[in-house]
C-alpha positions in Angstrom: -77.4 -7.4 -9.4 -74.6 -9.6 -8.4 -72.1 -7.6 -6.0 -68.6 -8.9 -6.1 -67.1 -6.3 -3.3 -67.8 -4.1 -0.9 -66.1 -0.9 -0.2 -66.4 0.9 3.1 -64.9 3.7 4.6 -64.3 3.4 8.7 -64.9 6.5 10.5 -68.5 8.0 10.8 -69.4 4.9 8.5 -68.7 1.2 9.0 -67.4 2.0 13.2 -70.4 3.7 15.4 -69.3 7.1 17.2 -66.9 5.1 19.7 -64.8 3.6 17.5 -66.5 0.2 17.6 -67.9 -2.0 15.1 -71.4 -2.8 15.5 -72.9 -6.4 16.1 -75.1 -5.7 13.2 -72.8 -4.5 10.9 -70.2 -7.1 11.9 -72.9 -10.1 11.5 -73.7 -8.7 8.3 -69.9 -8.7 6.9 -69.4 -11.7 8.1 -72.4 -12.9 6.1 -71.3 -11.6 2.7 -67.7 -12.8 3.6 -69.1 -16.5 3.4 -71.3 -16.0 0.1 -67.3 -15.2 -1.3 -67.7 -11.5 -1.6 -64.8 -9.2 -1.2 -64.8 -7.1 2.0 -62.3 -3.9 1.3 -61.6 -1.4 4.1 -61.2 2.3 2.4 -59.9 5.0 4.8 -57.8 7.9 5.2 -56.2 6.3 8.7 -52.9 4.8 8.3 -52.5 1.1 7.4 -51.5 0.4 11.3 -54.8 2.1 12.9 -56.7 0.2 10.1 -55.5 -3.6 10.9 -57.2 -4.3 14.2 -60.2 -3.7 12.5 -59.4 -5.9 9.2 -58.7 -8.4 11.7 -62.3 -8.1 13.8 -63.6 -8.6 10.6 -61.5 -11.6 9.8 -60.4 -10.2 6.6 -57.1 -12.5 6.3 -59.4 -15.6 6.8 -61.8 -14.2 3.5 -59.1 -12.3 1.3 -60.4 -8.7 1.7 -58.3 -5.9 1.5 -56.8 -2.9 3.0 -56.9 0.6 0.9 -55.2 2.6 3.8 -54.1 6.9 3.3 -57.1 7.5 1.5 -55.7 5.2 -1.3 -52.0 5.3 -0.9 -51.3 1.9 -0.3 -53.2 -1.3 -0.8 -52.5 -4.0 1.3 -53.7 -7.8 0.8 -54.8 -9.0 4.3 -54.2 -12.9 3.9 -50.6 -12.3 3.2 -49.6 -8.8 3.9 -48.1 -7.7 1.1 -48.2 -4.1 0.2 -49.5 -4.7 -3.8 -49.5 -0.6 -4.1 -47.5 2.4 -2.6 -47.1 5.8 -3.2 -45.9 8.7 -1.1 -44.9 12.5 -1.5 -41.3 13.6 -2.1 -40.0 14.9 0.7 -39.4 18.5 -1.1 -43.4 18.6 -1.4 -43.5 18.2 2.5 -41.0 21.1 3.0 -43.8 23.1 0.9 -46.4 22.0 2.8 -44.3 22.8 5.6 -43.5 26.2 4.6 -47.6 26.8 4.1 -48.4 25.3 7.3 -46.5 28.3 9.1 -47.8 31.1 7.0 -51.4 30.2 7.1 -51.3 29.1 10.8 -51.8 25.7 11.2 -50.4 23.1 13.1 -48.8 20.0 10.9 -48.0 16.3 11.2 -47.2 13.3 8.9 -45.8 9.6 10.2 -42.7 7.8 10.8 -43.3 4.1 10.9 -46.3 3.7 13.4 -45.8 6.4 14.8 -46.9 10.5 14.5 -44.0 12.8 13.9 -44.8 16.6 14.6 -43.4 19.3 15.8 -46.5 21.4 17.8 -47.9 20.5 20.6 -51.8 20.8 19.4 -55.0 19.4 20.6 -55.9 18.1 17.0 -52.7 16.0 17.0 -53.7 14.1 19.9 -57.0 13.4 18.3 -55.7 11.5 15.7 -53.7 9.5 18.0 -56.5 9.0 20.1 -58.1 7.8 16.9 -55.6 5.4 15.5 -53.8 4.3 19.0 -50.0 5.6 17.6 -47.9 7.5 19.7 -47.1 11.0 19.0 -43.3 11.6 18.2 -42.8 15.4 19.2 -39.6 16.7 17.6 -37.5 20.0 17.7 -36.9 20.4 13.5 -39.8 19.3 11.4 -38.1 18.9 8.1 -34.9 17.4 9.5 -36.6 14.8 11.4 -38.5 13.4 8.3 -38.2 9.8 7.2 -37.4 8.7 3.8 -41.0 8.3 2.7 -43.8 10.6 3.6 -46.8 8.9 2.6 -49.5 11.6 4.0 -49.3 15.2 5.5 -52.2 16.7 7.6 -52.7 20.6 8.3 -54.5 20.8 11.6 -56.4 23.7 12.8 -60.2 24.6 13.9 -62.7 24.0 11.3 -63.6 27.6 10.1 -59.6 28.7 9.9 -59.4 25.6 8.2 -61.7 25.6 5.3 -60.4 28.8 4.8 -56.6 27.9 4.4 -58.4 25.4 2.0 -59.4 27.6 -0.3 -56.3 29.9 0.0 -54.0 26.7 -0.9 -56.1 25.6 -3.7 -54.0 27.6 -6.6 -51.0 26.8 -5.4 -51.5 23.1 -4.5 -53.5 22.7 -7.9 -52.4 19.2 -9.5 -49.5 18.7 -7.7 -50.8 17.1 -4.8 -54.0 15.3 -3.4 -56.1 17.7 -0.9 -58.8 16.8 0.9 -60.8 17.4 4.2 -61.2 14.4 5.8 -62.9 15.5 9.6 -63.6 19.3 9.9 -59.9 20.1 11.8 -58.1 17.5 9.4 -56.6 18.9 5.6 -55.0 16.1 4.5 -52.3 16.2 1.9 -51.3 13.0 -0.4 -49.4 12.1 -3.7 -51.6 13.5 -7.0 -52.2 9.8 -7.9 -53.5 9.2 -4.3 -57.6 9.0 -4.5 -59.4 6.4 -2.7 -61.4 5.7 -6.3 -58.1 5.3 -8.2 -56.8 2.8 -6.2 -59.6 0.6 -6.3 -60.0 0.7 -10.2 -56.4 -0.8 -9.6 -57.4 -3.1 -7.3 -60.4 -4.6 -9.8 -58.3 -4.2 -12.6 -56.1 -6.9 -10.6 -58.7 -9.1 -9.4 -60.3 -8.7 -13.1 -63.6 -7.8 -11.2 -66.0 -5.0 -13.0 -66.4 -1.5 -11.7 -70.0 -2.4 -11.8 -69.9 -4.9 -9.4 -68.7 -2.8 -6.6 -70.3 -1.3 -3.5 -68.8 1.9 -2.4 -70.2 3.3 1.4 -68.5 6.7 2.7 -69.5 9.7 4.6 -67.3 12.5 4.0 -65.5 14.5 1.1 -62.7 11.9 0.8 -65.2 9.2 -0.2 -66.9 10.9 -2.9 -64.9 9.8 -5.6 -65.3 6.2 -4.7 -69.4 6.4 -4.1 -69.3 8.2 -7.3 -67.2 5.2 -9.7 -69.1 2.1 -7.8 -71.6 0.4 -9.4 -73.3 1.6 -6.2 -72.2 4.4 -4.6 -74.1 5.0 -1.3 -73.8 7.9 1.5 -74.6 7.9 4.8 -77.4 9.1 7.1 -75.0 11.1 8.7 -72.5 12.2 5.6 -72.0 15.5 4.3 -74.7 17.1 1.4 -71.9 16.5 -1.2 -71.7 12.8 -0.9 -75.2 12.1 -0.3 -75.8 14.6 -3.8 -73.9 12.1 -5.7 -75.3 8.8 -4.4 -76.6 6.4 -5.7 -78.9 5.8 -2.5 -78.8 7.0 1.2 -78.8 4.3 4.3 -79.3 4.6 7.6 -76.3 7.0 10.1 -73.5 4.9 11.2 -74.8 4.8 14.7 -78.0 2.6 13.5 -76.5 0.1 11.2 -76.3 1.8 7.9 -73.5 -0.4 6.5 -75.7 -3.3 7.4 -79.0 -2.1 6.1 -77.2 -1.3 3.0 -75.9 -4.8 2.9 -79.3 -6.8 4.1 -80.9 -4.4 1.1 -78.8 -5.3 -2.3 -76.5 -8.2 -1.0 -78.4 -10.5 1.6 -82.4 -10.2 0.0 -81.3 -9.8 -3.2 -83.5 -12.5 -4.2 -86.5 -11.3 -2.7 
């Protein structure tokens, strides 16, 4: 099989428990870069916390791609442009709001490159920690929103949070996205936003098969994507659900399981 792209989610997949890239993985990204295969990075971090890393890879030099908010926007890394936005209206976030105080969570979203919220929490500086923004704390969450709200997060402690999961369920239904990204993150997005559906759009523009894909995630967010790849693979590490729908299990992301992946069905393809 002849692999056009590559798909990889970041956290707890393609970066190793510190936030690093691997040498492995890197070398091996690099490799399938120069044999003209498209290297897309698929997350639910924000396009800023997601660019030092496209660069690493030298995505700009190669033409890879940038599917940032867990789909939300696709961004083309050798000349920036944003080929595909979409964000909630700003009355959805004044529901989410609303819902975030009755079931007792703490809430954020983002204004510019920066995180807008209006409780001090520990889970708020987590994500900051994760994507290097600054945290904008504010005294009136609803009057200090911008003009486009591309992603809300409900922040609380796993257990409490799986719960207010299930509670929001019929009321969320099809009007929004929701997903659990890390255990203490419930992640809100526009009903069109889904890392898969965004990257149908983005072969449908670069007239490239479904089939020709690679698709590498860990967590609930990804399992739409490992699902529609030609291969869809979990990690060592991922949750039951993704690795149940998987075309094949690699390695954790702390032992090079994008790489192993990659050295398997890209580099000895041949052999």
């Amino acid at each position: 099989m002849s692999y056009k792209i590559i798909i990889l989610d970041l956290d707890d997949t393609l970066l190793l428990n510190n936030g690093k890239i691997s040498e492995g993985n890197k070398k091996a990204l690099k490799l399938v870069q120069e044999r003209g295969i498209k290297v897309v990075l698929a997350s639910g971090r924000p396009t800023f916390a997601m660019r030092n890393i496209a660069d690493e890879l030298e995505l700009n030099k190669y033409g890879g791609y940038i599917i940032s908010y867990n789909g939300s926007r696709i961004v083309d890394c050798k000349t920036n442009e944003v080929i595909y936005e979409v964000d909630l209206t700003k009355k959805q976030v004044e529901e989410l709001y609303r819902l975030a105080l009755k079931y007792e969570t703490f809430i954020h979203t983002y204004n510019g490159d920066e995180i807008l919220t209006c409780h001090d929490n520990p889970y708020t500086y987590i994500e900051s920690e994760i994507t290097g923004m600054k945290i904008s704390m504010c005294e009136n969450f609803v009057e200090s929103l911008p003009d486009k709200c591309v992603k809300v997060i409900m922040l609380q402690a796993p257990n409490h949070l799986k719960e207010v999961e299930e509670m929001l369920k019929p009321q969320i239904k099809d009007k929004m996205t929701m997903n659990i990204t890390k255990p203490f993150f419930l992640e809100f997005m526009n009903k069109e936003t889904d890392k898969s559906k965004s990257i149908i759009r983005l072969c449908e523009k670069l007239n490239i098969n479904i089939e020709d894909t690679i698709a590498i995630g860990d967590s609930y967010n990804d399992i739409s994507m490992v699902k529609i790849a030609g291969l869809g693979v979990a990690m060592g590490n991922g949750v039951e659900e993704i690795k149940n729908v998987a075309n094949y299990i690699t390695d954790t992301n702390e032992n090079d399981g994008v790489a192993k992946v990659i050295d398997k069905y890209i580099l000895n393809d041949n052999i």
